[in-house]
MITORMI-894583 format. One line per field, with one value per residue (C-alpha): residue number from 1; x, y, z. Coordinates in Angstrom, 3 decimals, decimal comma. Example, Ala and Ser with C-alpha at 12.3 -4.5 7.8 and 13.67 -1.06 7.14 Angstrom:
BEGIN
nuvex = (1; 2) $
X = (12,300; 13,670) $
Y = (-4,500; -1,060) $
Z = (7,800; 7,140) $
END
This chain:
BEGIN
nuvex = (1; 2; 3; 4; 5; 6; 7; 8; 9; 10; 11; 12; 13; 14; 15; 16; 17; 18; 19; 20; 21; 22; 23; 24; 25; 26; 27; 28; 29; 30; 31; 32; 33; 34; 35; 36; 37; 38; 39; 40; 41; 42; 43; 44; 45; 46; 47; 48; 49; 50; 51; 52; 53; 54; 55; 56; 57; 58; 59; 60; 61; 62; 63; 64; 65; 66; 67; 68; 69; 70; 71; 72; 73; 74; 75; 76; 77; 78; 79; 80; 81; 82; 83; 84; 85; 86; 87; 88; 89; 90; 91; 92; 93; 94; 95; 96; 97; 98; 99; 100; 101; 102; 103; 104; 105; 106; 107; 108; 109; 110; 111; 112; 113; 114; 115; 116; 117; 118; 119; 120; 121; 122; 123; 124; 125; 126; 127; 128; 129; 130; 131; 132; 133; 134; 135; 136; 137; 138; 139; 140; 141; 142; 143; 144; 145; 146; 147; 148; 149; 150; 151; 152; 153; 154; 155; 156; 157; 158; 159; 160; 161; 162; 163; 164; 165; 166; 167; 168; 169; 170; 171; 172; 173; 174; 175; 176; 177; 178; 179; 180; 181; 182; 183; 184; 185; 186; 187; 188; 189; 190; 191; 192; 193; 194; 195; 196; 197; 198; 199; 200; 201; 202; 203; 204; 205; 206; 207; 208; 209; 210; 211; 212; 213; 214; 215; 216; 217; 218; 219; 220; 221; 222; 223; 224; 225; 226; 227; 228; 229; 230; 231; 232; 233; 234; 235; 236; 237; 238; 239; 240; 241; 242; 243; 244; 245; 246; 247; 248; 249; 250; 251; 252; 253; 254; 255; 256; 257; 258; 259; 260; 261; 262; 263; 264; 265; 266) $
X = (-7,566; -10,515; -13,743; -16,657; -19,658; -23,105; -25,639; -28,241; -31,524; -33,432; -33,130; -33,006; -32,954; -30,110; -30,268; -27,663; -26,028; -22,711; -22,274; -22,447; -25,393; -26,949; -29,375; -32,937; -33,462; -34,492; -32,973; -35,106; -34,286; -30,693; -31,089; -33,181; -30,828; -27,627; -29,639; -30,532; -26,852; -26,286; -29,178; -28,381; -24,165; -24,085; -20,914; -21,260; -20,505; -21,688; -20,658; -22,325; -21,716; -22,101; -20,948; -17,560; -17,491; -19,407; -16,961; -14,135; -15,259; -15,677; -11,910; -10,910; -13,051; -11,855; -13,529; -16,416; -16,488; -15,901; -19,202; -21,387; -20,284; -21,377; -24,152; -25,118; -24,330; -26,378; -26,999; -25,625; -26,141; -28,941; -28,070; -28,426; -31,241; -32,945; -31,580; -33,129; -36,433; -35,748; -35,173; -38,233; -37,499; -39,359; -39,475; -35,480; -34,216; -30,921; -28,815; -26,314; -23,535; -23,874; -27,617; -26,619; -24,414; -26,424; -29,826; -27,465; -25,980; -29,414; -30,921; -27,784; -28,475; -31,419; -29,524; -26,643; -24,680; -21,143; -18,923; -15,622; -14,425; -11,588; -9,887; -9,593; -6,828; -5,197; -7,772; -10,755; -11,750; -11,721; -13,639; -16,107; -16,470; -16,744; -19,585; -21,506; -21,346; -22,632; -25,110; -26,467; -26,367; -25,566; -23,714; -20,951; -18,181; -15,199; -12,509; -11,281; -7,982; -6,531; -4,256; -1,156; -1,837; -1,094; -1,689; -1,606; 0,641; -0,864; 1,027; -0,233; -4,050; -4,228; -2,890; -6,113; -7,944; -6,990; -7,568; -11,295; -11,713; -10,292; -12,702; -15,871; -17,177; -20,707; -19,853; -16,867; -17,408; -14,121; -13,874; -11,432; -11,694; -13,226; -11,841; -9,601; -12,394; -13,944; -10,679; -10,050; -13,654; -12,900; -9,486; -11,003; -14,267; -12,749; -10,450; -13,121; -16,191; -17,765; -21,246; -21,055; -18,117; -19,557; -17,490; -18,941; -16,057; -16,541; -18,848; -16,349; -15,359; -18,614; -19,806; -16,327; -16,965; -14,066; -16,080; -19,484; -22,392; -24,447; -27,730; -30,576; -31,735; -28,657; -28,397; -32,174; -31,525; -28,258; -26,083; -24,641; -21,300; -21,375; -20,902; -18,682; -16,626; -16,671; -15,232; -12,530; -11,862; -8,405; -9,518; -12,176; -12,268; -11,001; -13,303; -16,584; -15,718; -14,509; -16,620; -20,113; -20,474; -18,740; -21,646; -24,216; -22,905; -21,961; -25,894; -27,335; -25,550; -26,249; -29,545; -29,966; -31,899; -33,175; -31,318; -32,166; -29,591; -29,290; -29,000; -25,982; -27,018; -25,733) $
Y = (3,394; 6,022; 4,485; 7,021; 6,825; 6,622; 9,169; 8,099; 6,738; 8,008; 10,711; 9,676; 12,121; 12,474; 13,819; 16,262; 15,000; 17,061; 17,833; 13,905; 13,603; 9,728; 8,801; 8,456; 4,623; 0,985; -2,169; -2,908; 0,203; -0,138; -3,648; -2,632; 0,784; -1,493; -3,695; -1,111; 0,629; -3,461; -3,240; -0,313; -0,454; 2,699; 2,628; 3,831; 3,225; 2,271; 3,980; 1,975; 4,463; 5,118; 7,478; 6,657; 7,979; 11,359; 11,901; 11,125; 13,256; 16,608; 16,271; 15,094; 17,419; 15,274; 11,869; 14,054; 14,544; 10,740; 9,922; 12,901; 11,964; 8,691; 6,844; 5,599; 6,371; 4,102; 4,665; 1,799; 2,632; 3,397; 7,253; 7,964; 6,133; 8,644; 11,431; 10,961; 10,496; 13,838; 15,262; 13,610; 11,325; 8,860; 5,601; 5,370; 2,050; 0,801; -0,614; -2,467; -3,926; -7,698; -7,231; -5,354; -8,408; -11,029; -9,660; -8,628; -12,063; -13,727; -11,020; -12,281; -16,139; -15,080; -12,195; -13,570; -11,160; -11,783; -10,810; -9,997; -10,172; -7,838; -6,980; -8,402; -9,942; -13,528; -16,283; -14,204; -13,268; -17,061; -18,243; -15,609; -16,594; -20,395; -19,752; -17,660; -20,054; -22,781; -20,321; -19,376; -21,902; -21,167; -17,817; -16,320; -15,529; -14,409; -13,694; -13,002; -11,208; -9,815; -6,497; -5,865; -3,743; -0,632; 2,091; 0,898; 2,694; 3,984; 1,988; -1,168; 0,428; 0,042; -2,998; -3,596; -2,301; -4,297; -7,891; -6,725; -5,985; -8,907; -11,112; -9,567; -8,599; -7,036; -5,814; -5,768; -6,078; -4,011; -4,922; -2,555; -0,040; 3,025; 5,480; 3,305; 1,305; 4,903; 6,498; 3,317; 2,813; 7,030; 5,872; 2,624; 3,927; 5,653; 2,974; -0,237; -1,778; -3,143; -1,590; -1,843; -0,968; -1,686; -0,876; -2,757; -3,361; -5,788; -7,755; -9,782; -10,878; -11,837; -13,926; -15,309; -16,606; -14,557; -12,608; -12,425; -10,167; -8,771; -9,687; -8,335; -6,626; -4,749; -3,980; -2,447; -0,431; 1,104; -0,278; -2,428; -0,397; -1,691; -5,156; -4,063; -2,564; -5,665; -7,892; -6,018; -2,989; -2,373; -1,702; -0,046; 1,904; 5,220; 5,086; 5,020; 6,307; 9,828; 9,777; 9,238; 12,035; 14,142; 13,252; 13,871; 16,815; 18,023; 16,998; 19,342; 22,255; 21,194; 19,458; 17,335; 18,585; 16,992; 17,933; 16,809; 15,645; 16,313; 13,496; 14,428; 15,452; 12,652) $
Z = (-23,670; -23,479; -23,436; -23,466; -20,776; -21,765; -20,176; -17,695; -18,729; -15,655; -13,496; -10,205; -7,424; -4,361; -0,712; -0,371; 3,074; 4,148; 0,351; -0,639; -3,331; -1,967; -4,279; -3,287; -4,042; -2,840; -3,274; -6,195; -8,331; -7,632; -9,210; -12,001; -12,861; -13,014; -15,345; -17,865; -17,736; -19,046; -21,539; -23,318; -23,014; -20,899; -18,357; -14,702; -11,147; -7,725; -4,508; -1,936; 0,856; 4,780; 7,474; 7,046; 3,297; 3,859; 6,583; 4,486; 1,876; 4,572; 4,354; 0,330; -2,487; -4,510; -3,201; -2,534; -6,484; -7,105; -4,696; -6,800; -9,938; -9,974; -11,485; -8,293; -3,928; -2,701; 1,175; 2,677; 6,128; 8,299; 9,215; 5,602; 5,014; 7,716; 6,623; 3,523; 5,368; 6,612; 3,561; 1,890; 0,604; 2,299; 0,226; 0,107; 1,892; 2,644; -0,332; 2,098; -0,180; 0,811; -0,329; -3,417; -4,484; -3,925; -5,861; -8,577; -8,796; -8,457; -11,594; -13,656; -13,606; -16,049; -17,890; -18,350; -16,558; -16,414; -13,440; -12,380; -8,229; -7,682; -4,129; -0,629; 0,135; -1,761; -2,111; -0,456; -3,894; -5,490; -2,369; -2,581; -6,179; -5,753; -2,900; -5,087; -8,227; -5,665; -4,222; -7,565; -10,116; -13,791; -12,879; -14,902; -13,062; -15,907; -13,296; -9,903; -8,516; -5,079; -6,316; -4,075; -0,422; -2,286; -4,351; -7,907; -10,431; -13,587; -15,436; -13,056; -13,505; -17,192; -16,480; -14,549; -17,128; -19,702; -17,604; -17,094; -20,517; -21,307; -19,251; -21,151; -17,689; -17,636; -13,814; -11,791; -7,983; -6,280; -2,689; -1,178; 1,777; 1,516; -0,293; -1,794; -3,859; -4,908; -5,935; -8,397; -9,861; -10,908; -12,594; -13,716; -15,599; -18,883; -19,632; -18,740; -21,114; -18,313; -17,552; -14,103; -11,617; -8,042; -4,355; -2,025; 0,637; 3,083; 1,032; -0,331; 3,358; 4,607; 1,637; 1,210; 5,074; 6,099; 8,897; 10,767; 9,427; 12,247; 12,706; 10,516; 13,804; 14,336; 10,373; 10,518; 13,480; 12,972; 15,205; 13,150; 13,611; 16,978; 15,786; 13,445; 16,126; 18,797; 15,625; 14,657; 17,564; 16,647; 12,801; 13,087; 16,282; 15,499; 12,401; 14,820; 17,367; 15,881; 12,850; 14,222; 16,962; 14,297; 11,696; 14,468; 15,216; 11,698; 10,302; 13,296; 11,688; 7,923; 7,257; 4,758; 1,982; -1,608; -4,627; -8,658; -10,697; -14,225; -16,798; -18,860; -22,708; -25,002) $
END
């Protein structure tokens, strides 16, 4: 199953940040691109990214790649969001995941967009589903699943590949850990008709009720790893506490700087 990409109908430019190309966008326009991959059958996906995946990706080329290939890295934290201030790009906002899902979801009731849930762990993916058909009415949700806590086979991937093209899916929402989520979307896109392949992580969590958001103060000002961290401290505290000084120290050396990407010639 090889199912060929469309190219990009806008360029839209990226802050180079430790050699991870985050796009220069808003909420708004990250809603509005997904809706015209959907309009005119083009096939992409979203990297909704932080500090945790440009500090993964100083140490895998490869997931570095997945990130800078995409048709979206939306900056889904607040360091990235001001480092693409500093770059110049001053009208770029944070496209937090959470957010991401629910515009998307409330653009679809009127475009019929159809959507697949896939991750988390069993039943966090039917209960996200059944919240957000309550939340927004007439939305199409064509199918949820919870994979195994593992690396898929290839054999197990096409699998994959085959239920979502099944369902008819317009987007599939993969809620996974980072780089897990990215490393699939990059073996998912050939093989999958859906227009949309979106990571967004913890997403499925919080709207599924499973844990706490922080408050919108905390997510505006940056500390919402600090939340993050008091919730779950055995997860998630070698993540912050390692990676962040090693971004602070790491953006000192390397500044951030603007960079145009090409669309790809059809």
């Amino acid at each position: 199953m090889d199912l060929k990409a469309g190219g990009r109908s806008a360029v839209i430019p990226r802050v180079d940040i430790l050699g991870v190309e985050v796009s220069a966008i808003d909420l708004d326009t990250a809603v509005e691109t997904i809706g015209n991959w959907i309009d005119s059958d083009q096939r992409e996906y979203v990297c909704v990214t932080g500090v945790h995946g440009v500090m993964e990706s100083l140490n895998d080329p490869g997931l570095k790649e997945i990130h800078n290939r995409s048709g979206l890295t939306t900056p889904d934290g607040m360091p990235l969001v001001w480092c693409s201030h500093f770059a110049g790009a001053k009208d770029t906002t944070r496209v937090y995941g959470p957010d991401l899902m629910l515009r998307v979801c409330a653009a679809s009731v009127e475009r019929d967009w159809r959507h697949f849930f896939y991750g988390s762990a069993p039943g966090t993916a039917d209960e996200l589903a059944r919240r957000v058909e309550r939340r927004f009415e007439g939305l199409d949700v064509v199918g949820t699943y919870s994979p195994p806590y593992r690396d898929l086979t290839e054999s197990e991937i096409e699998d994959v590949a085959q239920m979502l093209n099944d369902s008819d899916a317009d987007i599939v929402w993969i809620g996974l850990s980072t780089p897990k989520q990215e490393r699939l979307m990059d073996s998912l896109r050939p093989m999958v008709k859906a227009s949309a392949l979106i990571g967004v992580g913890a997403a499925f969590d919080i709207h599924a009720g499973n844990i706490k958001q922080a408050p919108q103060w905390m997510r505006g000002s940056g500390l919402e790893w600090l939340f993050r961290l008091t919730v779950e401290p055995r997860r998630l505290w070698r993540r912050y506490l390692r990676s962040n000084p090693r971004f602070v120290w790491s953006i000192l050396r390397n500044r951030p700087r603007m960079v145009l990407t090409e669309a790809p010639k059809d």
